[in-house]
N, C-alpha and C positions, 0 to 999 in steps of 0.2 A: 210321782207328779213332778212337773220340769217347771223350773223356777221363772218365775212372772215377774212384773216388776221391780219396785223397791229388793227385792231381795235378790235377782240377776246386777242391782248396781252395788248391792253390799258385799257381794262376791268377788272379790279380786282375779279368781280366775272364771270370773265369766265377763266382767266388767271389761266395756271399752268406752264406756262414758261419752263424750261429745262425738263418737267415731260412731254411734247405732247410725245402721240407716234408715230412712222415712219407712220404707216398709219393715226394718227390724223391728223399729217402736214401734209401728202400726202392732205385728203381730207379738210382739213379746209383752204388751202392758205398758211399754212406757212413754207413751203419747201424754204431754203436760210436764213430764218428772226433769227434762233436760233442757239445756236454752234451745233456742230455733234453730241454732246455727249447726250444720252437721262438716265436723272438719276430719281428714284424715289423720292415718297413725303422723305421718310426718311434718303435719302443724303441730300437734300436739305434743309432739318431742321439742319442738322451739321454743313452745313455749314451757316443759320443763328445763331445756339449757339456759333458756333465757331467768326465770327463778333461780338455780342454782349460780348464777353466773349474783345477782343482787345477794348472796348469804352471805355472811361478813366474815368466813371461816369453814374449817372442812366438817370442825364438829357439826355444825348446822348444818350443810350441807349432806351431812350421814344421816341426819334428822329428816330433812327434808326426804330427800329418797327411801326409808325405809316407809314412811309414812305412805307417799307414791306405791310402795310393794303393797302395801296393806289395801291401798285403792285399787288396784291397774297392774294385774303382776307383768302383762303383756307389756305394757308402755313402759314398765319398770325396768325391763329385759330387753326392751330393745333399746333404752337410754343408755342402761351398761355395753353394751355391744357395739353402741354406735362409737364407741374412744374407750377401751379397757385401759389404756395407760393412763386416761384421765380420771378415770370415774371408781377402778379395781383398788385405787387407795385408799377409797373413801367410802366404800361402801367392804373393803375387807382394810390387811394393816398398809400404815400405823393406825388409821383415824378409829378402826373397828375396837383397837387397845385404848383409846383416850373415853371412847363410847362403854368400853365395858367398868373403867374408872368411875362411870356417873350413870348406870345403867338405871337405877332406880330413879334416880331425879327427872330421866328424859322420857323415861317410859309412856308409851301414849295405847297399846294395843296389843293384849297376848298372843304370843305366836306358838308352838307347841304343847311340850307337857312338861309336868314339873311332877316328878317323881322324889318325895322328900324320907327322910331316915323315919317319918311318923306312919311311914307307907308299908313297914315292912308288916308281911302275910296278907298284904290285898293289892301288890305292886300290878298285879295281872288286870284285875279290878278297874284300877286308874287308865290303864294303857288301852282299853275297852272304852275308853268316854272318849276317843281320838273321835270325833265325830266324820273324818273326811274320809276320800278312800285308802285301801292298804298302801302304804307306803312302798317303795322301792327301797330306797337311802335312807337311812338314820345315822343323823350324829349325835352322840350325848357327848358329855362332859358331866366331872362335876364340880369344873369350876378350882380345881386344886392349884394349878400351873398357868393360869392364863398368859399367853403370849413368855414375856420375857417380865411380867408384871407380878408375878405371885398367882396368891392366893385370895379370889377373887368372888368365891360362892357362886350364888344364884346367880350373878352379875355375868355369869358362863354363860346366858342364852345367847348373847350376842353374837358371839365367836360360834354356835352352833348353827342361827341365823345364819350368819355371813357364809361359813364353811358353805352351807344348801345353795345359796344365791351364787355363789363362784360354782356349784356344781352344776347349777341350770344353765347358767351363761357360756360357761367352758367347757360345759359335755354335754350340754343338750340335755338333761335329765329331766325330764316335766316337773313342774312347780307344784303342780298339784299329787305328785309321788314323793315328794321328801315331807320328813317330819325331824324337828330340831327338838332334842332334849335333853334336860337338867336335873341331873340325880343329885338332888341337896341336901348333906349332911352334914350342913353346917356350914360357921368359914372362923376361922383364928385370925381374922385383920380385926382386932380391935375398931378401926377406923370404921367398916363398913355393921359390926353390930350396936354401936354407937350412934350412926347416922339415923336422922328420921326418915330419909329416904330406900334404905335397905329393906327392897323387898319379900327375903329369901329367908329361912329358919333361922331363926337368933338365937344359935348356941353353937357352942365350939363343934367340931367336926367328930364326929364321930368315928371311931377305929378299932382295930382287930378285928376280934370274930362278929361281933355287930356290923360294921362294915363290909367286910366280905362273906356275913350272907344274904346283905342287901344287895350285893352285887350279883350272887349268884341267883338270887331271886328275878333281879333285872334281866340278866341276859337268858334266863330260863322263862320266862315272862315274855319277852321279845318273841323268842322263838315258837312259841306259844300262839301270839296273837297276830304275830307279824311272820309266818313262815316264811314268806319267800322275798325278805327286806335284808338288803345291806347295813351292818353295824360298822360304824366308824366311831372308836373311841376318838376324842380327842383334849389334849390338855388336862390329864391325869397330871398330877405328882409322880417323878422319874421312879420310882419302889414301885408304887400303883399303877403306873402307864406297864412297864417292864412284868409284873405279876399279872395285871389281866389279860396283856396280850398272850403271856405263856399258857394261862391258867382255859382259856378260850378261844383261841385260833380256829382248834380244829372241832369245832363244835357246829361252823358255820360260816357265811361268808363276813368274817370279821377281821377287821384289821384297825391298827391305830398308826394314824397319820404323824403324828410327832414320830414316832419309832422310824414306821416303815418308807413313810411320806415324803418326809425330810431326808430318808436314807436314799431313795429311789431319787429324788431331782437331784440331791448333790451327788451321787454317784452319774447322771446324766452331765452334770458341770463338772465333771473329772472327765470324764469321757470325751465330752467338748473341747477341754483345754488341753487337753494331753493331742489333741490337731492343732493347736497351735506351738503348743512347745518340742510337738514332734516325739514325743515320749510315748514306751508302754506302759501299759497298769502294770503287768506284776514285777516293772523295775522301780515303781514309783517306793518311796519312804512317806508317810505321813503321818505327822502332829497333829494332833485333838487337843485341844485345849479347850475342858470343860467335861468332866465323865456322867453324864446324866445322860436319861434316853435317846435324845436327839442324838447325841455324838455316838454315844455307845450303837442304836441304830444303825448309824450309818457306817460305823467301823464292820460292824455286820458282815451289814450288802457286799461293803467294797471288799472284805477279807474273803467272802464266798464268788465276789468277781474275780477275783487274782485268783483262787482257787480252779478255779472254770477252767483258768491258762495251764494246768496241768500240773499244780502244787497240793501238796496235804493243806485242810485249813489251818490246821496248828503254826504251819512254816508260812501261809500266808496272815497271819495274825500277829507273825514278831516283825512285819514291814510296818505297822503300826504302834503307833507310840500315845498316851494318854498322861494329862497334866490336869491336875483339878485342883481344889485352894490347897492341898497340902506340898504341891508341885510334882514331879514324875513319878509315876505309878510304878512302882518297880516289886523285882520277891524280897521279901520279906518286910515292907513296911507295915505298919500297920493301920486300921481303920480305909480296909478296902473293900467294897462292894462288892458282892457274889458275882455282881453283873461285868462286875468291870475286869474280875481276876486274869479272866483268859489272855488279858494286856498287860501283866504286872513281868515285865521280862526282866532278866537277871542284868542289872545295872545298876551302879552307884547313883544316891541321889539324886536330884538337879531342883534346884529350887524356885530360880526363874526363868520364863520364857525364852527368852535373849542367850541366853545361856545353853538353853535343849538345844534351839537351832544351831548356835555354832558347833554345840557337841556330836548331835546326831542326825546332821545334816539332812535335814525332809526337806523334798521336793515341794510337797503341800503342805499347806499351815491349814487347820479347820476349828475358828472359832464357834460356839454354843453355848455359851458362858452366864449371858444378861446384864454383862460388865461393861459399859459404856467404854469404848478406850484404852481398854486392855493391852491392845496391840499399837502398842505406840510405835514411834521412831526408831528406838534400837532393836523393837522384835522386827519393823518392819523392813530396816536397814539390814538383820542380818541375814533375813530373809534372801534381798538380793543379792547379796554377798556371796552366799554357796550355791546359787541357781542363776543362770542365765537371763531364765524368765519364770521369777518362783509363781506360783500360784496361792493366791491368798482368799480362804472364804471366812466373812465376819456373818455369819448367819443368825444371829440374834434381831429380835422383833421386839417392841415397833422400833421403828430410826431411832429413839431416845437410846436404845438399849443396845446398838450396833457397836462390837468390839472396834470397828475402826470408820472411819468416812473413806469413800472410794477418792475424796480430793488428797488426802491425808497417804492413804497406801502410793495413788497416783504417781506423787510428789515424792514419798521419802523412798520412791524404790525407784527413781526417774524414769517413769511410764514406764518402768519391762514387768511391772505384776500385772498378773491374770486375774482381776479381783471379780467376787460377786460377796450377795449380801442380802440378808434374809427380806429387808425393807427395800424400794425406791431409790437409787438416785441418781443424780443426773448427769450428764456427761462431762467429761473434765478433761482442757488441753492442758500438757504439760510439751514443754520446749516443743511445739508448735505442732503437736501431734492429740490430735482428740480422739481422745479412748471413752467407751460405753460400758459400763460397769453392767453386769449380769445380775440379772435377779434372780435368785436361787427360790424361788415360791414355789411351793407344793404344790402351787393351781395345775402348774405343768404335769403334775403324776395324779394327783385323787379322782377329778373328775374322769380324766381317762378309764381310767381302773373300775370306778361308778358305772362309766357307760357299757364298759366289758362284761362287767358281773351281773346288770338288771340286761341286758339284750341277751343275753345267753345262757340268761340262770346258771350262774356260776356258782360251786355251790362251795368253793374254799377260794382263800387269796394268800396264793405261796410268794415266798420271797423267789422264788423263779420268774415268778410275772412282774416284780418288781423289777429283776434285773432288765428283765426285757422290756418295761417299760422304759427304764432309762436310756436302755440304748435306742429305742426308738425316738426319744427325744431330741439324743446327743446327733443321733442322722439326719435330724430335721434343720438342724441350725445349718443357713449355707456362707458357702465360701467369702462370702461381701461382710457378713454379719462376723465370721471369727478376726477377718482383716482390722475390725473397729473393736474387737477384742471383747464383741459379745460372745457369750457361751450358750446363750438359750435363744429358743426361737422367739420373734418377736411377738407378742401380745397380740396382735391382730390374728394371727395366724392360729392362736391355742385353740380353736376347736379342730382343726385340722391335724395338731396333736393330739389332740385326745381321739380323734378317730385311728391313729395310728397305732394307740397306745392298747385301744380297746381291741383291734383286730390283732393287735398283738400275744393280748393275754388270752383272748379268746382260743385261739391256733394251741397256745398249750392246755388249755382247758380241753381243748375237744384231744387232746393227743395226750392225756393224764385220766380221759373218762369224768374232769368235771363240770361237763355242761350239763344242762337239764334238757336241749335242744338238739336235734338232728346237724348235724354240718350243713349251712347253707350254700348253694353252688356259688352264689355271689356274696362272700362274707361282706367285703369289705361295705355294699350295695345294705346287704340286710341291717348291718348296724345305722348308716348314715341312716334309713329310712325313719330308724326312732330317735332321731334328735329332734328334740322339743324347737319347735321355729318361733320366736316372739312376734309377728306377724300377723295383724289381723287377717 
């Protein structure tokens, strides 16, 4: 039976509120329900910019708008779209990190599932009460790693939320095919089981074999009830991100966006900047500073891109170099990560930053740390010292947590760094030259990838499509954009990325056997035609 009044306006995806027209309410029930006035989608936006424009802040303003999703995902969707450079910080980071800090306090209206450690042998059970249609996209989390913020629990839906919302906006993915979930096992912040407003299990987190058969329950459960849906871990704990990506990749179309995410745009802003510095990848040298999944990740991608160029990966693995609190990862220290070994190259110590550069002179510096500042003035000095025009990424989330300010690198490297940065920011003249700082955000790879995998029932997501994801990114930035010393393409243009991204990965899906679909004559035609349009 097709939904009639009051219950077509409590629907966010059927809801267009003061937009029905005389004959919609004549035939749909709602003759009386709405004021007289029948105004289009683009009054209606005025007057949401006009509300957000009165919030006294961004937190509210992330308030304001999710509330909006809850009403009108259509009005919601096309408010984002109308200015993503204005609106993609505040409805993802930093503001979505300050929003998952007080997540229970501002809570107004559930949005997914909450899969909790009390769930375990009826996980399947819960994931059955989804009442909407099968999903496409799935993000969980469970809250372990939030942003650059910790350990964060239930308080994780947000960043699942937001992740979906940048997938609709940025890949067209219908709003009504993603589902956001929170596998809660607890959370070890004192602070949030302490709060009156923590709405999530109040007990420590649960671990080992408890844990990971909760986990294999979940994604055995998913694939269950949700055959033909995309799994996106995100914001595990680096051990946990790193183990369930291994432990489930090829199980299904699964992937986690800290890992691969993060690995695939900053391997896309290496590819970008090596056009401006005129440089190849497999002569590049690079620093990590920071060995947890995100860098490790991305040392990955890059060590299997240099590999591409006609090297063993082993021999493209010693062009990279890894530092984390105990300083350079080298053979024979000890208390080193299984994850991280294949970087422990035979070299003497090094303790600080400042010091790796001038010793083993990398071309790229790549922070992932959470360390506010890290890369001060002498890492950032020595930087330019041994390069030209080094390249510097502070990739930590939200802005609070950014190893360096792009005014800070700007300045102490006298405008010749190629900086980007996991957060926002703004442009900065140094001796009379304005440089645009690159935003290094996933938004650029996940939706793409989203759109590839649900238009062509994709039925794996290799680090192949990653690479190619990225170089489809790094070819989209044009000549005017790297002159200002952006490295990614601009924000208005990202679904045009991710159309790029998705016929990208597609092409090897059907040239690997894993589509689930015929090759269409007109790819690139078959995908545009399923982006989700926010338009009444």
């Amino acid at each position: 039976m097709k939904k009639r009044g009051q219950a077509i306006l409590n629907d966010p995806l059927l809801n267009k509120g003061t937009a029905f027209t005389a004959k919609e309410r004549d035939a749909l029930g709602l003759a009386g329900l709405l004021p007289h006035r029948i105004e289009t989608q683009d009054q209606q936006l005025e007057r949401v910019f006009s509300n957000c424009a009165r919030k006294p802040n961004d937190l509210e303003r992330y308030i304001f708008l999710m509330s909006l999703q809850d009403q009108n995902e259509a009005l919601f969707y096309r408010t984002v779209l109308s200015d993503l450079q204005r609106f993609m910080p505040i409805i993802y980071t930093p503001t979505v990190g300050e929003a998952a800090l007080h997540y229970g306090a501002i809570f107004r209206r559930p949005r997914g599932l909450y899969v909790t450690a009390q769930d375990r042998g009826r996980v399947r059970e819960v994931l059955q009460n989804w009442g909407g249609d099968a999903p496409s996209v799935i993000v969980a989390t469970d809250g372990g790693r939030i942003l650059g913020l910790g350990d964060l629990g239930a308080n994780g839906m947000s960043i699942s939320v937001g992740k979906l919302a940048l997938y609709t906006a940025a890949g067209g993915i219908h709003p009504g095919s993603t589902l956001p979930i929170v596998i809660d096992v607890g959370t070890n912040t004192e602070r949030l089981l302490s709060s009156p407003h923590y709405l999530g299990l109040r007990q420590k987190r649960i671990v080992g074999e408890a844990y990971q058969d909760l986990m294999d329950e979940f994604v055995e459960a998913v694939g269950e009830v949700f055959p033909d849906a995309m799994l996106q871990f995100e914001d595990f704990a680096t051990e946990n991100a790193i183990t369930h990506l291994a432990r489930y990749r090829d199980q299904s179309a699964i992937f986690n966006d800290d890992i691969q995410g993060t690995a695939g745009v900053t391997l896309a802003g290496i590819l970008a900047a090596l056009r401006i510095t005129d440089g190849a990848l497999e002569d590049q040298r690079v620093l990590f500073v920071g060995a947890g999944s995100a860098n490790i990740g991305i040392g990955e991608l890059v060590a299997s891109a240099i590999a591409e160029k006609g090297m063993s990966l082993d021999a493209a693995r010693k062009q990279l170099w890894f530092m984390d609190r105990k300083g350079l990862i080298v053979e024979g220290r000890d208390a080193i990560n299984s994850f991280a070994a294949p970087y422990a190259h035979a070299h003497s110590p090094i303790g600080d930053i400042a010091t790796a550069i001038e010793v083993l002179r990398p071309t790229i510096l790549i922070g992932a740390t959470g360390q506010p500042g890290i890369f001060d003035e002498p890492v950032v000095a020595a930087m330019a010292k041994v390069n030209a025009r080094p390249v510097i990424f502070a990739l930590s989330n939200p802005t609070s947590r950014s190893e360096a300010t792009a005014e800070d690198v700007y300045l102490w490297s006298q405008g010749k760094a190629v900086f980007a940065s996991g957060s926002p920011f703004g442009p900065v003249t140094v001796n009379d030259e304005t440089h645009v700082p690159g935003q290094s955000n996933n938004v650029y790879i996940f939706p793409g990838i989203g759109l590839g995998v649900t238009s062509c029932k994709i039925s794996r997501v290799t680090d192949t499509m990653f690479r190619a994801a990225a170089r489809a990114v790094a070819s989209g930035v044009s000549e005017d954009a790297l002159k200002e010393g952006r490295i990614f393409p601009a924000l208005d243009e990202i679904r045009t990325a991710s159309l790029d991204i998705a016929v990208a990965i597609a092409e090897i899906a059907f040239t690997e056997g894993l589509a689930g679909i015929s090759r269409p004559d007109d790819l690139r035609g078959f995908i545009a035609e399923r982006m989700y349009s926010p338009r009444y």
